[in-house]
Backbone bond lengths (Angstrom), bond angles and torsions (degrees), N, CA, C in turn:
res aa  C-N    CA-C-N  psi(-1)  N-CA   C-N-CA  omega(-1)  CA-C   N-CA-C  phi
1 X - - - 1.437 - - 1.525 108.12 -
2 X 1.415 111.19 141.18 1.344 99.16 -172.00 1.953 107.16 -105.77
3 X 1.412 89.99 155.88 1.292 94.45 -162.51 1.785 129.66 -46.89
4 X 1.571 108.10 -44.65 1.513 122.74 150.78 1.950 106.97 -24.52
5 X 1.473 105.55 -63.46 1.250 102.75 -178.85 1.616 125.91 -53.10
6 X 1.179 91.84 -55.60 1.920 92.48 179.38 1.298 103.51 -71.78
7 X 1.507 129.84 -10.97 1.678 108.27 172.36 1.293 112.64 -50.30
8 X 1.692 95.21 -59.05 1.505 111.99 176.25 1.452 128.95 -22.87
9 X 1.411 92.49 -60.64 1.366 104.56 -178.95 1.918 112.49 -73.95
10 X 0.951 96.09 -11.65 1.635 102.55 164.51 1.368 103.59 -59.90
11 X 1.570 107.92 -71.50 1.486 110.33 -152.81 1.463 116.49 -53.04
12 X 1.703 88.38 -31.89 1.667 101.08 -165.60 1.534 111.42 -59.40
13 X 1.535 108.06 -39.54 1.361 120.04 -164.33 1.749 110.95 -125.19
14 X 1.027 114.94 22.92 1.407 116.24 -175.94 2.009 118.00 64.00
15 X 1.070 125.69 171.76 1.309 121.35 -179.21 1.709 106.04 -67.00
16 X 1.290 112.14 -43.04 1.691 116.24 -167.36 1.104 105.53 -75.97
17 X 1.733 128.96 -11.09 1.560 119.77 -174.31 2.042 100.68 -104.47
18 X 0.620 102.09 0.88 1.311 92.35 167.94 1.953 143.62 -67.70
19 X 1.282 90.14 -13.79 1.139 92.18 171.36 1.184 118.51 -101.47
20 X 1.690 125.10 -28.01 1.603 132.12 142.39 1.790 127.03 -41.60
21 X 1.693 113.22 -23.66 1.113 108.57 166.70 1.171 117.58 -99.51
22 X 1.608 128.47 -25.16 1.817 105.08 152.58 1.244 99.69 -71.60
23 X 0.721 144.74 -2.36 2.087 117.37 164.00 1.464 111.95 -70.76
24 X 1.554 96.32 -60.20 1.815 83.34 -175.15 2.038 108.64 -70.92
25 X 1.144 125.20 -6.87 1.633 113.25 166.64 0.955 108.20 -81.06
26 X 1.384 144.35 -39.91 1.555 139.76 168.89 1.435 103.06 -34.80
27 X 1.747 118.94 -78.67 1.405 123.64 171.58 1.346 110.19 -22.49
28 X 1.371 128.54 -72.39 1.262 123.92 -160.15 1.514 109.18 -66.39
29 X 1.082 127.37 -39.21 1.632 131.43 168.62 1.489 111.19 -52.22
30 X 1.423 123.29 -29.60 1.601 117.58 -163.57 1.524 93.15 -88.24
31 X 1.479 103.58 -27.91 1.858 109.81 -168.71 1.289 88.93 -69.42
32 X 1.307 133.12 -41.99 1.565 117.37 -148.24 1.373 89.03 -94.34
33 X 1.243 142.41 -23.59 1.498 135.23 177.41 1.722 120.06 -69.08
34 X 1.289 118.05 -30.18 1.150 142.21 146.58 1.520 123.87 -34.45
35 X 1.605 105.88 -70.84 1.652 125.75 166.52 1.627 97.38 -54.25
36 X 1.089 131.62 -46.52 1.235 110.61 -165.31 1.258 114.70 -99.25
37 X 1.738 132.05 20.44 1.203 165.64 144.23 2.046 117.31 -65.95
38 X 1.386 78.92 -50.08 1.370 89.73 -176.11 1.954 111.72 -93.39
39 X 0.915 113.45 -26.05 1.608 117.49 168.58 1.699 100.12 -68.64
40 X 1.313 108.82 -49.19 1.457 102.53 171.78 1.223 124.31 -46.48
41 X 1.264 109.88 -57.43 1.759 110.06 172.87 1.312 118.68 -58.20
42 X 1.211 117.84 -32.92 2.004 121.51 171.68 1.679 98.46 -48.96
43 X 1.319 103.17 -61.78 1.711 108.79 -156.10 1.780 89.84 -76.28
44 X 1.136 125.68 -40.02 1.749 97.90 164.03 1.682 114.55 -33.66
45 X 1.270 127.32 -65.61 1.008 140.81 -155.34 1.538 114.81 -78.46
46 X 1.547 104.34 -42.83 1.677 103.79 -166.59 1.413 95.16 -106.14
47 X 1.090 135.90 -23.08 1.651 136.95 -154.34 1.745 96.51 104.49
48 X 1.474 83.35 -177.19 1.440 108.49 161.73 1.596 123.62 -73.96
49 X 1.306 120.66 138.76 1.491 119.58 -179.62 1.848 101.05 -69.68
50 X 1.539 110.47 132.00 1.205 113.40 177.63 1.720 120.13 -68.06
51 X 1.292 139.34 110.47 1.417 142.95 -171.23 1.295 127.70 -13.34
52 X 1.862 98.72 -40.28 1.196 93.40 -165.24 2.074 101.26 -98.36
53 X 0.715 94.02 19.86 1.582 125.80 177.30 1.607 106.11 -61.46
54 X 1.769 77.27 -83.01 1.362 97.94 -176.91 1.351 122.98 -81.65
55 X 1.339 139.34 -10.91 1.585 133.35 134.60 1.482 124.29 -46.32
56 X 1.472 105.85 -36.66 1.516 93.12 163.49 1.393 140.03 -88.21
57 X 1.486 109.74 -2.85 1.484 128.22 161.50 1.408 100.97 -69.42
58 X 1.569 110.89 -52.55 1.581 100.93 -174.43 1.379 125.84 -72.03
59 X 1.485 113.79 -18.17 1.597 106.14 155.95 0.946 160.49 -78.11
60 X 1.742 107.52 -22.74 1.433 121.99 120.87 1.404 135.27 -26.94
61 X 1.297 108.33 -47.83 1.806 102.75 169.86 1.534 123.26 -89.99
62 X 1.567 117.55 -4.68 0.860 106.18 -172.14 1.877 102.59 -124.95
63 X 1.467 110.62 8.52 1.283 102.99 163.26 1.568 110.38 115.88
């Protein structure tokens, strides 16, 4: 990690929270590597979700 980076993450979270915030970004990176493991295996199987599909799932969730 380069040093610029963990300043960051200093400021953001103080010196003592830093090792709790690469923990929970690790988590969220393994989750999203996973999701994009597991969407893969859907579209093996079903195809690809059609576009206008998935714009309308996402507008529903997003308002």
């Amino acid at each position: 990690m380069t040093e610029g980076t963990l300043q960051a993450i200093r400021e953001w979270v103080g010196r003592r929270g830093v090792s709790a915030y690469l923990e929970r970004a690790t988590q969220r990176q393994v989750e999203r590597e996973a999701l994009v493991e597991l969407i893969a295996a859907f579209d093996e199987v079903h195809g690809p979700a059609a576009p206008e599909t998935v714009a309308g799932k996402r507008a529903k969730l997003t308002g």
